[in-house]
ZADREN-423795 format. One record per atom (N, C-alpha, C): x, y, z; atom name; residue number from 1; residue in one letter. Coordinates in steps of 0.001 Angstrom, whole numbers, plus 500000, padded with zeros to 6 digits. Example, Ala and Ser with C-alpha at 12.3 -4.5 7.8 and 13.67 -1.06 7.14 Angstrom:
# residues 2
<node px="513190" py="494310" pz="507800" name="N" resi="1" resn="a"/>
<node px="512300" py="495500" pz="507800" name="CA" resi="1" resn="a"/>
<node px="513200" py="496700" pz="507800" name="C" resi="1" resn="a"/>
<node px="512850" py="497750" pz="507080" name="N" resi="2" resn="s"/>
<node px="513670" py="498940" pz="507140" name="CA" resi="2" resn="s"/>
<node px="512900" py="500030" pz="507870" name="C" resi="2" resn="s"/>
END
This chain:
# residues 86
<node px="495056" py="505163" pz="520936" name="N" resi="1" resn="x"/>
<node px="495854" py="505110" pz="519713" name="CA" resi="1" resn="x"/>
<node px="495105" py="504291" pz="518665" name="C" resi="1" resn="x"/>
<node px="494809" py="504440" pz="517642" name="N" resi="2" resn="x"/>
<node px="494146" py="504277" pz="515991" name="CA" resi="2" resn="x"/>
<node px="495438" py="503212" pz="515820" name="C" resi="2" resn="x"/>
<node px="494865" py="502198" pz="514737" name="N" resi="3" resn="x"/>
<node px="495837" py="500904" pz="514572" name="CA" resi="3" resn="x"/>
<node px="495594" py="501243" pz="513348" name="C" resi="3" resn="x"/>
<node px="496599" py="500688" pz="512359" name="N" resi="4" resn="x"/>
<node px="496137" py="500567" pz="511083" name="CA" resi="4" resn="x"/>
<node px="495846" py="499527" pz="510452" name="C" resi="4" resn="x"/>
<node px="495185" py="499523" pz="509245" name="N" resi="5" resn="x"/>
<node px="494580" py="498141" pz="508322" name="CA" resi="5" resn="x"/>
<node px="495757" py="497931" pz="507764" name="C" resi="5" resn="x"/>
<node px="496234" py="496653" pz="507705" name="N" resi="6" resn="x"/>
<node px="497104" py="496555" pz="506668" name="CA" resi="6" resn="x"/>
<node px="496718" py="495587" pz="505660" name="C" resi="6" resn="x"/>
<node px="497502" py="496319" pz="503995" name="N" resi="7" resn="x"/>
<node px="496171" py="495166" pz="502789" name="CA" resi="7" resn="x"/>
<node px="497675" py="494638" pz="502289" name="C" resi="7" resn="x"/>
<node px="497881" py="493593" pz="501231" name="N" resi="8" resn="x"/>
<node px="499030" py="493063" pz="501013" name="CA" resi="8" resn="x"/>
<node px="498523" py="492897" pz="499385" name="C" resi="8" resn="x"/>
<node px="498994" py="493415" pz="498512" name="N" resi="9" resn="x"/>
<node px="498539" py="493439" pz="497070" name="CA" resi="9" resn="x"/>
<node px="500272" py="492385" pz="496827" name="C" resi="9" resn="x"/>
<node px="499986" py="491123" pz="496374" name="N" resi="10" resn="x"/>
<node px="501517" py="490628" pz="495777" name="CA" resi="10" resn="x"/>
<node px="501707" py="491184" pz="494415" name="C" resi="10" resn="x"/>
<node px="500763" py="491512" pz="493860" name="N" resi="11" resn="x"/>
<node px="501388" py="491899" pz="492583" name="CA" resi="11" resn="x"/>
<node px="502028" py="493106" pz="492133" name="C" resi="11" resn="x"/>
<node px="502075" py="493958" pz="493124" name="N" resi="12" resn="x"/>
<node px="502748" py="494877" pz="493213" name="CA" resi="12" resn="x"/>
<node px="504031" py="494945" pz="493519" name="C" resi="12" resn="x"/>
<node px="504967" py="493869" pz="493543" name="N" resi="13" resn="x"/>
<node px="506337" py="494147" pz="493678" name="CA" resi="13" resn="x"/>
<node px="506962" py="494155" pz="492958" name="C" resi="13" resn="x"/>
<node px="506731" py="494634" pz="491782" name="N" resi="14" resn="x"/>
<node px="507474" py="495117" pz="490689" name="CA" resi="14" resn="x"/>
<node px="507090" py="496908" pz="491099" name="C" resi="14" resn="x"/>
<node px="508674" py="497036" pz="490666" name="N" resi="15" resn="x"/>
<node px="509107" py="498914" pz="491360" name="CA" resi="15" resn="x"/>
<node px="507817" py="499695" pz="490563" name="C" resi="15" resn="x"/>
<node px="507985" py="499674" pz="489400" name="N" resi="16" resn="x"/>
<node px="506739" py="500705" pz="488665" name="CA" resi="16" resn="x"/>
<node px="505448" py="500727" pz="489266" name="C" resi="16" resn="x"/>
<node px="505045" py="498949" pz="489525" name="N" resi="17" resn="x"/>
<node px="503652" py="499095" pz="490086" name="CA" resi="17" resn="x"/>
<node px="503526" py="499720" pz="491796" name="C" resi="17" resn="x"/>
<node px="504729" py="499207" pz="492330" name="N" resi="18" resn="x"/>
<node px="504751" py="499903" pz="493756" name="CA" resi="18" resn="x"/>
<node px="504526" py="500963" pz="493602" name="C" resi="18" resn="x"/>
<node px="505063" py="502048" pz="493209" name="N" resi="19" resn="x"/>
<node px="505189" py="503258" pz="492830" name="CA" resi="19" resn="x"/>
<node px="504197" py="503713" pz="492620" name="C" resi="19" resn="x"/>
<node px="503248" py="503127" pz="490882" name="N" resi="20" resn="x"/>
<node px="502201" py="503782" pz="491147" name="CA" resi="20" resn="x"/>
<node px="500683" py="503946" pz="491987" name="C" resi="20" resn="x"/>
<node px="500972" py="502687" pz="492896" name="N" resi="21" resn="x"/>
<node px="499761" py="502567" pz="493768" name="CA" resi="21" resn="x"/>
<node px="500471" py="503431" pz="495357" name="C" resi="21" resn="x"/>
<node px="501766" py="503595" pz="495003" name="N" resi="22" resn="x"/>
<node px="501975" py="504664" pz="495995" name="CA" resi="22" resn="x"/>
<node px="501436" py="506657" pz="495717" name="C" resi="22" resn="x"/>
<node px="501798" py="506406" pz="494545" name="N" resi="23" resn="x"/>
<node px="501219" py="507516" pz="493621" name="CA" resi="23" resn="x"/>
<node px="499463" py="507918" pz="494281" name="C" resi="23" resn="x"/>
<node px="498644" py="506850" pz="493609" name="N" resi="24" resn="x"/>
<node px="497530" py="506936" pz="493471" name="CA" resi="24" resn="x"/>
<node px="496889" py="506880" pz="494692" name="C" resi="24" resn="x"/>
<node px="497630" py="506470" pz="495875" name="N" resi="25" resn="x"/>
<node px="497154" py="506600" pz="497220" name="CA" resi="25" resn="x"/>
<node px="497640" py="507974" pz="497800" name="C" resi="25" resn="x"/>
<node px="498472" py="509007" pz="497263" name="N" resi="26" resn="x"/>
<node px="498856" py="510504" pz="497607" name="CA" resi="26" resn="x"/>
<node px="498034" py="511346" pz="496941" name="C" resi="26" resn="x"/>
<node px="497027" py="510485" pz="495518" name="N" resi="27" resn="x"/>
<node px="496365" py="511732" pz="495098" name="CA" resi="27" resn="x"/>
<node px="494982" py="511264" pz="495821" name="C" resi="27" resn="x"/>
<node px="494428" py="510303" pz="496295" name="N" resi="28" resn="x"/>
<node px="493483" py="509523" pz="496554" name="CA" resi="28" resn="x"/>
<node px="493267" py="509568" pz="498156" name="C" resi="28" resn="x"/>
<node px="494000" py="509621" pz="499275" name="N" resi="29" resn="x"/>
<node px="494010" py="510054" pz="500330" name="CA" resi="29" resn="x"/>
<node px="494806" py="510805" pz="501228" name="C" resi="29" resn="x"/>
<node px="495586" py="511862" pz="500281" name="N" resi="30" resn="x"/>
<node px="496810" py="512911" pz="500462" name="CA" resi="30" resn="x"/>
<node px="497889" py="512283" pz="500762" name="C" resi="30" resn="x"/>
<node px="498865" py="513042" pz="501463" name="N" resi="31" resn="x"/>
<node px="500414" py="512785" pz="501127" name="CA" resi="31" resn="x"/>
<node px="500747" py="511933" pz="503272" name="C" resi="31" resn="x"/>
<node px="501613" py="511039" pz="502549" name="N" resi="32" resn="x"/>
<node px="501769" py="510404" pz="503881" name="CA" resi="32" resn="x"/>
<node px="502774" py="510853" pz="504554" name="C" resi="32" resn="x"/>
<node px="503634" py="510935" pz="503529" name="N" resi="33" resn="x"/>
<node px="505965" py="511343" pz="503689" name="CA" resi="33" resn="x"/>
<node px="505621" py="512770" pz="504471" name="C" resi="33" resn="x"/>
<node px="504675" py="513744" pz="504529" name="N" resi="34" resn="x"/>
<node px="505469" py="515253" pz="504398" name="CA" resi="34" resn="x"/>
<node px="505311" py="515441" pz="506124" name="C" resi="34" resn="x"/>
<node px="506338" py="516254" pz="506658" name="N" resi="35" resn="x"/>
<node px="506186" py="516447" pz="508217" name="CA" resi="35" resn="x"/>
<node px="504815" py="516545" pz="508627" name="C" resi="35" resn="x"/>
<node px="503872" py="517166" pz="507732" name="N" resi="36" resn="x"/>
<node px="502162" py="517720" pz="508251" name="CA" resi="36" resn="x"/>
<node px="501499" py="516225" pz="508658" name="C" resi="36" resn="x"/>
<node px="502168" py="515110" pz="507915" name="N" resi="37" resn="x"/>
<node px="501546" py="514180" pz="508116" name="CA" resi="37" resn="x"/>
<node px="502051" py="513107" pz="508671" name="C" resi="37" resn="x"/>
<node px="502664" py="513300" pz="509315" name="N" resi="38" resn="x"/>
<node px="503163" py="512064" pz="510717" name="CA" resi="38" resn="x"/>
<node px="502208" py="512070" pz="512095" name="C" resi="38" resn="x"/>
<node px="502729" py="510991" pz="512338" name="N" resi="39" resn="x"/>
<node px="502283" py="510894" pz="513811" name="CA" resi="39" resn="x"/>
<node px="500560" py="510741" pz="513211" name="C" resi="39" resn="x"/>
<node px="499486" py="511359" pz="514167" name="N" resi="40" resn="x"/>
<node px="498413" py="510535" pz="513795" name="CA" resi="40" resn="x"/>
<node px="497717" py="511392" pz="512843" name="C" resi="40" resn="x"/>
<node px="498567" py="512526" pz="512290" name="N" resi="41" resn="x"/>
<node px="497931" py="512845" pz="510557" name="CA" resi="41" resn="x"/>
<node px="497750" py="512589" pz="509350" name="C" resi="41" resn="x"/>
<node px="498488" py="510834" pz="509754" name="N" resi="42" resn="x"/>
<node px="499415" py="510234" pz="508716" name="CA" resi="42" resn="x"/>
<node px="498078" py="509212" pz="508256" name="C" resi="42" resn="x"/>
<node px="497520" py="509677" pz="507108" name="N" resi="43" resn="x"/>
<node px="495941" py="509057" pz="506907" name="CA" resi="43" resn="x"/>
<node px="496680" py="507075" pz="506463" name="C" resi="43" resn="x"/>
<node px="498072" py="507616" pz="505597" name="N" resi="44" resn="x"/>
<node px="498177" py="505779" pz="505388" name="CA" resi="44" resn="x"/>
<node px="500068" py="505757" pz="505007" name="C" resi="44" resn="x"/>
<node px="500254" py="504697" pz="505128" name="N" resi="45" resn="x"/>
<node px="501739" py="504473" pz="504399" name="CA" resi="45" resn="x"/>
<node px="502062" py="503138" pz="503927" name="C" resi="45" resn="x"/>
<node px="503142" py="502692" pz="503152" name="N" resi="46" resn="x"/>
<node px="503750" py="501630" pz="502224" name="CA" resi="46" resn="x"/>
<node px="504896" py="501213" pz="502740" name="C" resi="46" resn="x"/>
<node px="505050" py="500014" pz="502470" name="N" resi="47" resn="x"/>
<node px="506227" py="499271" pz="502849" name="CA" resi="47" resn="x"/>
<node px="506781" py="498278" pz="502012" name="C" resi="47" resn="x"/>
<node px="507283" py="497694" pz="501974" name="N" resi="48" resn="x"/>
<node px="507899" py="496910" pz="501564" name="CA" resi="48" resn="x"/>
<node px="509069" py="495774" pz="502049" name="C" resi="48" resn="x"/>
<node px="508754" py="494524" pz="502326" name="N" resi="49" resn="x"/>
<node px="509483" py="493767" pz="502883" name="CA" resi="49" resn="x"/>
<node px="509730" py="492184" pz="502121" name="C" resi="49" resn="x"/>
<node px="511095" py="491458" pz="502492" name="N" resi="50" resn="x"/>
<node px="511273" py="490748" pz="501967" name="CA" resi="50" resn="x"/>
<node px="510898" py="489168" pz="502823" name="C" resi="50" resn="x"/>
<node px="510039" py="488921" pz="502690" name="N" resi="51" resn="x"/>
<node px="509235" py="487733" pz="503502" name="CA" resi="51" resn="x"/>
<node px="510024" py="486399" pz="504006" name="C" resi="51" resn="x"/>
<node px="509727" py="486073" pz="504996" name="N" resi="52" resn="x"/>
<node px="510818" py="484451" pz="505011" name="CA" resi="52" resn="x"/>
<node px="510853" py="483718" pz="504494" name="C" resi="52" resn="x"/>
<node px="510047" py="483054" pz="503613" name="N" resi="53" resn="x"/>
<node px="509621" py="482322" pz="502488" name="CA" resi="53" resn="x"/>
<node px="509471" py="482633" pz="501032" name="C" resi="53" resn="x"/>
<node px="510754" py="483132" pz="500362" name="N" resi="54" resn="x"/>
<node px="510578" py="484086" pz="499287" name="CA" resi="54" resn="x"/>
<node px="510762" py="482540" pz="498175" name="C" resi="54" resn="x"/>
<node px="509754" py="482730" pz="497189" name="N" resi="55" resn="x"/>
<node px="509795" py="482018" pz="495972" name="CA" resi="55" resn="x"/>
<node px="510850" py="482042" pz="495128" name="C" resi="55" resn="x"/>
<node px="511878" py="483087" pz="495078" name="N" resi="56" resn="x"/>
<node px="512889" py="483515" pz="494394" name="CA" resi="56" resn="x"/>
<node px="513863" py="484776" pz="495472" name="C" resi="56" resn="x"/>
<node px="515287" py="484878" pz="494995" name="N" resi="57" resn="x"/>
<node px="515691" py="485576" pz="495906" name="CA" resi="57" resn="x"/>
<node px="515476" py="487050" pz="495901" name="C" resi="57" resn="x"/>
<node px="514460" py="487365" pz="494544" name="N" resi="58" resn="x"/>
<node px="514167" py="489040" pz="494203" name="CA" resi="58" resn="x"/>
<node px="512660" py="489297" pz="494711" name="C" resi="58" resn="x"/>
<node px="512198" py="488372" pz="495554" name="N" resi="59" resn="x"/>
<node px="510807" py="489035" pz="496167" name="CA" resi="59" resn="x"/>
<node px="510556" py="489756" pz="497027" name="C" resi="59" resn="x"/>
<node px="509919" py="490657" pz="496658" name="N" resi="60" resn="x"/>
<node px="509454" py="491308" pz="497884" name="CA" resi="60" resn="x"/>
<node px="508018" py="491801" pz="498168" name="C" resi="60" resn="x"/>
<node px="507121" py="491865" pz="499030" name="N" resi="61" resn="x"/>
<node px="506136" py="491906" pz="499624" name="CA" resi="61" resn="x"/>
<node px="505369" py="492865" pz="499960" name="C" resi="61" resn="x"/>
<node px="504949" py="494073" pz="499156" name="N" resi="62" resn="x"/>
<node px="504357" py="495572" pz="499316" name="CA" resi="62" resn="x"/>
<node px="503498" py="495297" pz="500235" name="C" resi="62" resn="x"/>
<node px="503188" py="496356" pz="501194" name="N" resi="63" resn="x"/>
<node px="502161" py="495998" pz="502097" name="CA" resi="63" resn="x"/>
<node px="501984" py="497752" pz="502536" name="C" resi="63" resn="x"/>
<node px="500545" py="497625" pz="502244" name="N" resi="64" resn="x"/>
<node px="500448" py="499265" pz="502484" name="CA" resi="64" resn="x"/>
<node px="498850" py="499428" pz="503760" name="C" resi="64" resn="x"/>
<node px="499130" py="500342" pz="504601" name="N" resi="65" resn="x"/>
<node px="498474" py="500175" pz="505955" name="CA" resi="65" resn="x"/>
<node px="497323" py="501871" pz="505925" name="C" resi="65" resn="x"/>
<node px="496090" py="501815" pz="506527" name="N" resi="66" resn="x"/>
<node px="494939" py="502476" pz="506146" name="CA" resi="66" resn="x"/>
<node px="494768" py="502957" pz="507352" name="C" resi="66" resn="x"/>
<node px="494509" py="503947" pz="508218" name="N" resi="67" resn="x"/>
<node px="493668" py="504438" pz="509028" name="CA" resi="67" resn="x"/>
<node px="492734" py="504418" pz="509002" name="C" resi="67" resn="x"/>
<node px="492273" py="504686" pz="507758" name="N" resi="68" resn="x"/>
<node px="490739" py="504840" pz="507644" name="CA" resi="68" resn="x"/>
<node px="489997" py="503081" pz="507171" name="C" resi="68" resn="x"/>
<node px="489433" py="502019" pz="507924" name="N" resi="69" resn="x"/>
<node px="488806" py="501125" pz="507300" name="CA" resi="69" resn="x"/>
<node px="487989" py="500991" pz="505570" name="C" resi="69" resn="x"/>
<node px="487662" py="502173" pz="505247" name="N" resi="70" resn="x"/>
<node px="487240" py="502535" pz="504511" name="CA" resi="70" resn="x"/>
<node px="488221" py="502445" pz="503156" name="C" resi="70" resn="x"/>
<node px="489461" py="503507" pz="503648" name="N" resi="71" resn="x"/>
<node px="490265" py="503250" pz="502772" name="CA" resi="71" resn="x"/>
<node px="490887" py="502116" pz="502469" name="C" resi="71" resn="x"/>
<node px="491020" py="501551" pz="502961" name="N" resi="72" resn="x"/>
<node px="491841" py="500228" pz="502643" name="CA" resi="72" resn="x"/>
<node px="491005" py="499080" pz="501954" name="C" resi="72" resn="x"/>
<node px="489549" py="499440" pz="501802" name="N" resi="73" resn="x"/>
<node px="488855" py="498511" pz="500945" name="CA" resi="73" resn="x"/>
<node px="489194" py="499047" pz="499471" name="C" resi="73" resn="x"/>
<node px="489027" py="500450" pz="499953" name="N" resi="74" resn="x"/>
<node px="488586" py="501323" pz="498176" name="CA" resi="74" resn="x"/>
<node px="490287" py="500621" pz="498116" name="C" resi="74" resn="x"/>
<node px="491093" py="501007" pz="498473" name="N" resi="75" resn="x"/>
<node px="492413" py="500690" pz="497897" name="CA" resi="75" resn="x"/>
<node px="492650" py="499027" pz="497403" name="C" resi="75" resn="x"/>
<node px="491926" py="497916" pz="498019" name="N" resi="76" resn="x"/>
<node px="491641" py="496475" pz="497697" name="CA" resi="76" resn="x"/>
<node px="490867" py="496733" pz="496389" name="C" resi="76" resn="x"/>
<node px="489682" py="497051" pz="496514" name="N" resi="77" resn="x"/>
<node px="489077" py="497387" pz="495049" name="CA" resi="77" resn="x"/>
<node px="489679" py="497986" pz="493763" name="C" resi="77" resn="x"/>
<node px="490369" py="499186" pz="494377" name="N" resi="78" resn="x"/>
<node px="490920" py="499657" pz="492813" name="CA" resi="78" resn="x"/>
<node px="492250" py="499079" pz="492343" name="C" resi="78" resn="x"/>
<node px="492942" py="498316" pz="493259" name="N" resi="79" resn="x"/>
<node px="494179" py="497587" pz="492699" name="CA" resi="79" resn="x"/>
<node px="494105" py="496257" pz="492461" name="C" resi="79" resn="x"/>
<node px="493022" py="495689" pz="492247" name="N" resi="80" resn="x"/>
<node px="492165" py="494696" pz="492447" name="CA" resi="80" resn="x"/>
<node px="491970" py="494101" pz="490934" name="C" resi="80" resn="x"/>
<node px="491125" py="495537" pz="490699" name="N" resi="81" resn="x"/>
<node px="490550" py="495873" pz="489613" name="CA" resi="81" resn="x"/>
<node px="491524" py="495909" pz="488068" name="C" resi="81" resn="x"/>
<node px="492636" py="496753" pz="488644" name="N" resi="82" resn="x"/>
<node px="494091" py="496696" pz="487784" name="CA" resi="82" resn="x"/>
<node px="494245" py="495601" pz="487514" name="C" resi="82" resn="x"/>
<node px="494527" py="494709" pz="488473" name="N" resi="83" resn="x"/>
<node px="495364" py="493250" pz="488297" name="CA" resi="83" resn="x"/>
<node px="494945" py="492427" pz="487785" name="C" resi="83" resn="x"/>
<node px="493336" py="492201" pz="487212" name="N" resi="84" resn="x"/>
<node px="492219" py="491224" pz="486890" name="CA" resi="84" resn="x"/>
<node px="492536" py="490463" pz="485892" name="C" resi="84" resn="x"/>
<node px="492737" py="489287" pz="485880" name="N" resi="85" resn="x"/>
<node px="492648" py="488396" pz="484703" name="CA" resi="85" resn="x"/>
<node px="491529" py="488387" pz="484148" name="C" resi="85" resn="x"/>
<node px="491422" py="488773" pz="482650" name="N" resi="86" resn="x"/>
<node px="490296" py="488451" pz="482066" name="CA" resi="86" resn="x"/>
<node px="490245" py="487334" pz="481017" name="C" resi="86" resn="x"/>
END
């Protein structure tokens, strides 16, 4: 059995940004939700949880998991890249 990577972007818990790095990971390494892709066709998926230690009582904790090692860097890099203080 294949384990998955899991990456933890915090700045993504605002709904829009969840969304669209859920987006950009269905056009970027296909679709995770659809029956074709469960079980071990399922290249990656998203979550979302509310941590034991929340800073406020509206946090929550996106955490999205990679099959592929590979992917889960490119996905560190390009949401990475979004979030950058300049």
């Amino acid at each position: 059995m294949k384990s998955y990577i899991k990456v933890v972007i915090p700045e993504l818990y605002k709904n829009a940004e969840y969304y669209a790095a859920r987006k950009w990971c269905t056009r970027t390494f296909g679709a995770s939700n659809s029956r074709s892709a469960k079980g071990s066709a399922r290249p990656w998926y998203a979550n979302r949880q509310w941590p034991t230690r929340p800073p406020s009582a509206y946090y929550q904790e996106p955490s999205f998991y990679f099959r592929n090692p590979a992917d889960a860097t490119m996905f560190t890099l390009a949401w990475a890249k979004e979030f950058r203080q300049t």
